[in-house]
C-alpha positions in Angstrom: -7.4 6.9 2.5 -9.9 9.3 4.1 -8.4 12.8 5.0 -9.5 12.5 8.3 -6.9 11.7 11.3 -6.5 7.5 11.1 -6.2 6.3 14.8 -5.8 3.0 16.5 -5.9 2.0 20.0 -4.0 -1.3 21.3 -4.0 -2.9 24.9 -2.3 -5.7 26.0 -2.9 -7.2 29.7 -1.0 -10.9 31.0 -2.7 -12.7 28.4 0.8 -13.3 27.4 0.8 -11.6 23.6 -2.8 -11.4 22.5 -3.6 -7.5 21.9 -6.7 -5.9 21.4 -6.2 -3.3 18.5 -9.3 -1.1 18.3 -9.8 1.0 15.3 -12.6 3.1 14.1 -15.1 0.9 16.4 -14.1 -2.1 15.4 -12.1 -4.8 17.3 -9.1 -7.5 16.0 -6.8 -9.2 17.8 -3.2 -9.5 17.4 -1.0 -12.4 18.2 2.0 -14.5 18.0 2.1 -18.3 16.8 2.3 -20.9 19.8 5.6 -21.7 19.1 6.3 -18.2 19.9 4.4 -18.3 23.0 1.3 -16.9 22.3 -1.8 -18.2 21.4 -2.2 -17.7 17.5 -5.7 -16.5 18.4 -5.4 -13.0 15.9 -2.5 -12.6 13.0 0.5 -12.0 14.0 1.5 -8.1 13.7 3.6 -8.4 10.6 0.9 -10.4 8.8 -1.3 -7.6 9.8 0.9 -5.3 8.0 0.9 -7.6 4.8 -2.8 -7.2 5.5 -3.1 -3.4 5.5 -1.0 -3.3 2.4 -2.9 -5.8 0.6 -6.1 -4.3 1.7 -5.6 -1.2 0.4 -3.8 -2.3 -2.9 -7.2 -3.9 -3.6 -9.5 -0.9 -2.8 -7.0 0.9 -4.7 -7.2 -0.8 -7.7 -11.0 -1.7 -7.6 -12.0 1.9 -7.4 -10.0 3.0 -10.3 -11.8 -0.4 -11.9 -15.2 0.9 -11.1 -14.5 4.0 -12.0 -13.0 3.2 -15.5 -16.2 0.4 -15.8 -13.2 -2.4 -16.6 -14.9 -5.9 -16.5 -12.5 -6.6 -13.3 -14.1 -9.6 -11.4 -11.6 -10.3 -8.8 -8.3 -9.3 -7.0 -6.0 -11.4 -5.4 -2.7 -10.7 -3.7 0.1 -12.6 -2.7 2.2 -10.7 -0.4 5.1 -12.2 2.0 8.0 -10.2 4.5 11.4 -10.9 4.0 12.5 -12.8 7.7 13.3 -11.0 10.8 16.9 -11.5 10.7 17.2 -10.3 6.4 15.6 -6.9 7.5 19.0 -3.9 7.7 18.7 -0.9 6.0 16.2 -2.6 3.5 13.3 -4.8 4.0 11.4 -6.4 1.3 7.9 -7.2 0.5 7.0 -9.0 -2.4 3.8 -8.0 -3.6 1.9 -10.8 -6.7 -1.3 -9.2 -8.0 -3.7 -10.9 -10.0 -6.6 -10.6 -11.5 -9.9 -12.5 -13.3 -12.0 -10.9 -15.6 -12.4 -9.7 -19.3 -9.6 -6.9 -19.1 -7.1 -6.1 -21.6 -3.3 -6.4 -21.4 -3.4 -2.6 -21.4 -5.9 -2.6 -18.6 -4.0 -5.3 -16.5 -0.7 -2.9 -17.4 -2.9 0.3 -16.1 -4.1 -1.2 -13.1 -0.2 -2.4 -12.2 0.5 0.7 -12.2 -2.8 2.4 -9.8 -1.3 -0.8 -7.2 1.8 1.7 -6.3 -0.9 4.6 -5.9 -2.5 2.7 -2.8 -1.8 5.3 0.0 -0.6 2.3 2.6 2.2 1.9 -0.3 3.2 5.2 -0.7 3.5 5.5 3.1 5.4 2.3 3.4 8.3 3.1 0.5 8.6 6.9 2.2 10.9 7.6 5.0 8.5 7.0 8.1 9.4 9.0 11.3 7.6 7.3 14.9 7.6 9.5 17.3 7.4 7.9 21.0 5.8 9.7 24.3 
């Protein structure tokens, strides 16, 4: 992640939940499934947390890649949020990483490990403090 101040704008008027989330000039929407009431026209906002992490996991690992010239080809990731009502003092995200190209098992090992060095990781398994005004 950049060292500069990361910002993000959201606005929500009576279109019942879809939310603009504006971000570094660019535009998503957020939503909620119909069944919820909304109109599933964005991801939902825990699926855009899953994204984030995912997202960055990737970058993470495809810089070091690059950067170590590793024959990576692809990244995928599987990640998933335990359900609303499992979440107490603990929530889990499982996290399946995997990868296509000519790397070695001490390369795949190596690059398991740069996954936990993703910034959006490191923020999510550190105490986080909101502060609302």
């Amino acid at each position: 992640m950049s060292s500069t101040l990361i910002t993000a704008i959201t606005e929500l008027d009576q279109s019942k939940y879809k939310t603009k989330v504006y971000a570094g000039g660019h535009l998503i929407y957020a939503d909620e499934p119909t069944e919820l009431g909304g109109t599933d026209e964005g991801m939902s906002p825990g699926a855009l947390l899953l994204a984030s992490l995912g997202s960055c996991t990737a970058i993470t690992i495809r810089m070091y890649a690059d950067r170590k010239e590793m024959p990576l080809e692809s990244i995928k990731i599987d990640l998933a949020i335990c359900k609303e009502e499992e979440m107490s003092k603990t929530t889990t995200i499982t996290r399946k990483i995997e990868f296509t190209g000519a790397i070695s098992d001490e390369q795949r090992a190596r690059l398991m490990q740069i996954a936990d060095k993703c910034p959006i990781h490191k923020l999510l398994t550190n105490p986080i403090q909101i502060l609302t005004s």
